[in-house]
C-alpha positions in Angstrom: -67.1 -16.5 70.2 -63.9 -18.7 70.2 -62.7 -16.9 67.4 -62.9 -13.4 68.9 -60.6 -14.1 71.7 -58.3 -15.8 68.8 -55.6 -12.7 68.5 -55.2 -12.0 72.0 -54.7 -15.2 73.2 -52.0 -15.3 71.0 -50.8 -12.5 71.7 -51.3 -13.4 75.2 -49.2 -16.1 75.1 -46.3 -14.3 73.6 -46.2 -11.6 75.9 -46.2 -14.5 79.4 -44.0 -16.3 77.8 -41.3 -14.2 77.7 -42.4 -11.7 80.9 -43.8 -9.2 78.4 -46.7 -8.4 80.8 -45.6 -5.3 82.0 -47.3 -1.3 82.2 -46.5 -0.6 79.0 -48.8 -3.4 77.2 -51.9 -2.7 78.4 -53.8 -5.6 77.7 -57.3 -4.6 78.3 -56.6 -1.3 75.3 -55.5 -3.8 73.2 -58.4 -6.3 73.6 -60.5 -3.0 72.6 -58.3 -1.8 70.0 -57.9 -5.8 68.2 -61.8 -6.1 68.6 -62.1 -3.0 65.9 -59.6 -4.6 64.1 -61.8 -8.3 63.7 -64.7 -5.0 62.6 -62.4 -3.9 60.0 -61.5 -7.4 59.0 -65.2 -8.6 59.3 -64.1 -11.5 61.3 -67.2 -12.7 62.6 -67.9 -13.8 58.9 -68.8 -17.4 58.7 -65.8 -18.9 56.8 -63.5 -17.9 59.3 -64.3 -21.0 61.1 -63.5 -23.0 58.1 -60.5 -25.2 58.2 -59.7 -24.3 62.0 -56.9 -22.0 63.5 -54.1 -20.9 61.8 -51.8 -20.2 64.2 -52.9 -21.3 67.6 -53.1 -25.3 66.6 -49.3 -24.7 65.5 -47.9 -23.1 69.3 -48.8 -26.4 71.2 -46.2 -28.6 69.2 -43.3 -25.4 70.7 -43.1 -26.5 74.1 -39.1 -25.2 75.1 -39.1 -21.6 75.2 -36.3 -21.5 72.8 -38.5 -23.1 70.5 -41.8 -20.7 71.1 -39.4 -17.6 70.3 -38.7 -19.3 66.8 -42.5 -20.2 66.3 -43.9 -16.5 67.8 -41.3 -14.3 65.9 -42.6 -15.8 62.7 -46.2 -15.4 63.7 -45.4 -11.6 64.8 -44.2 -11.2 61.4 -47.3 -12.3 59.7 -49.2 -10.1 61.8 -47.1 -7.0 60.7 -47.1 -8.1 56.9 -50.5 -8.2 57.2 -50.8 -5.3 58.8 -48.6 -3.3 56.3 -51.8 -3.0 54.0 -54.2 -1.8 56.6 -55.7 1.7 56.7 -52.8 2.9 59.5 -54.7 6.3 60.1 -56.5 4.8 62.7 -55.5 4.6 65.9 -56.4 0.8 67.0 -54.0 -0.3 63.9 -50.8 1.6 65.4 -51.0 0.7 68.3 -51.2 -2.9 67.3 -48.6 -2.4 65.3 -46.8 -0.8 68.1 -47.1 -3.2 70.4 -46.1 -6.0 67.8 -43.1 -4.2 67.0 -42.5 -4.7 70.5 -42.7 -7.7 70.4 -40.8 -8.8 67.4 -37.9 -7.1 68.8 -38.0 -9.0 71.7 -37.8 -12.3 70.1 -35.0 -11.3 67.4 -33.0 -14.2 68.0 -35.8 -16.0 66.8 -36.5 -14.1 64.0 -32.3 -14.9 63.4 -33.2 -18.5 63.4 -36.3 -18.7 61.2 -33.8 -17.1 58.6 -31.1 -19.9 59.2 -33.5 -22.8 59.0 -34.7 -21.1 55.5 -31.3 -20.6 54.6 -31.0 -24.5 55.2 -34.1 -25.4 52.9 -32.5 -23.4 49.8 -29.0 -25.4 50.0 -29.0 -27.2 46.9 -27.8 -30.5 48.1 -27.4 -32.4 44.4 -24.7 -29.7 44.1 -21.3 -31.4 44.3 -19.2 -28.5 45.8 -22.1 -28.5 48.3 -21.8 -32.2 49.3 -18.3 -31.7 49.8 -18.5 -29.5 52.6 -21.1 -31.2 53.9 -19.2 -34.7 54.1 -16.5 -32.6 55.3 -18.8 -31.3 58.5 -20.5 -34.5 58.8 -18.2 -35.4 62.0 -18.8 -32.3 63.5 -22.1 -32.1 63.2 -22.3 -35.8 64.5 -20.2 -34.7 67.6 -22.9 -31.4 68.5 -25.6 -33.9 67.7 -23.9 -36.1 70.3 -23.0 -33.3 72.6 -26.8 -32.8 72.9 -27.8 -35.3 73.9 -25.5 -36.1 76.2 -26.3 -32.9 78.2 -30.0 -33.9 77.9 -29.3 -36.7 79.6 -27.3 -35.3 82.6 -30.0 -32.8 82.8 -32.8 -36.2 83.1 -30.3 -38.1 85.3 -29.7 -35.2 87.7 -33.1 -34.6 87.8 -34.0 -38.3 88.8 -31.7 -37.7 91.5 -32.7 -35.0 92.7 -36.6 -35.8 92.5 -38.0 -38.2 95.1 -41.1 -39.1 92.6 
């Protein structure tokens, strides 16, 4: 039972975290239309259980709201990849796919930064050109770093202030 609520609660979560609750994403269709999907998918199968949630277990380490969008545009994608090879002449699989296109296009900034921090993991760091540059950025990397966590702390200090806990 857990499980069948699984895809709409994360879509649920996407769509209040970023004021997505609107007219035009009826939420009660889509529970209808992504409970023919889990049909189509057989997800009341036993081994779905196996292992536990895929991506449900990973949204509760996001907690800023810069860091969901990151975290949700990836899981959108996934959703329309696998979606891609699904029989799109019925009607419950557009609309999902609509409404996830929706979606993804609200959170393109994040999509933007899932590409940078891929970008990141592909630098080839025994490379000596590379390592040049990087010791040449190392200060002002340091000095963002810095500038950070600076602000963070004005943002705590200010808040200590202004709290009477």
């Amino acid at each position: 039972m857990a499980f069948q609520t699984y895809s709409l609660f994360v879509l649920s979560v996407i769509m209040i975290s970023f004021g997505h609750v609107e007219n035009r994403l009826n939420l009660l269709q889509l529970q209808t239309d992504i409970d023919k999907l889990k049909a189509d998918f057989n997800s009341s199968h036993s081994d779905v259980a196996d292992g536990g949630p895929i991506f449900t277990e990973r949204l509760s380490s996001w907690t800023e709201r810069n860091e969901k969008r990151i975290i949700l545009s990836q899981i959108i994608s996934m959703y329309l990849k696998m979606l891609e090879n699904t029989d799109r002449s019925k009607a419950h699989v557009r609309n999902i796919a609509e409404e996830l296109h929706t979606l993804k296009e609200s959170l393109s900034d994040g999509s933007k930064k899932v590409e940078d921090l891929k970008d990141l993991t592909k630098l080839q760091m025994s490379d000596l050109k590379i390592q040049r540059k990087a010791v040449n950025e190392l200060f002002s990397v340091l000095q963002k770093l810095g500038d950070t966590s600076s602000s963070h702390k004005r943002k705590r200090s200010q808040f200590q202030r202004l709290c009477r806990c």
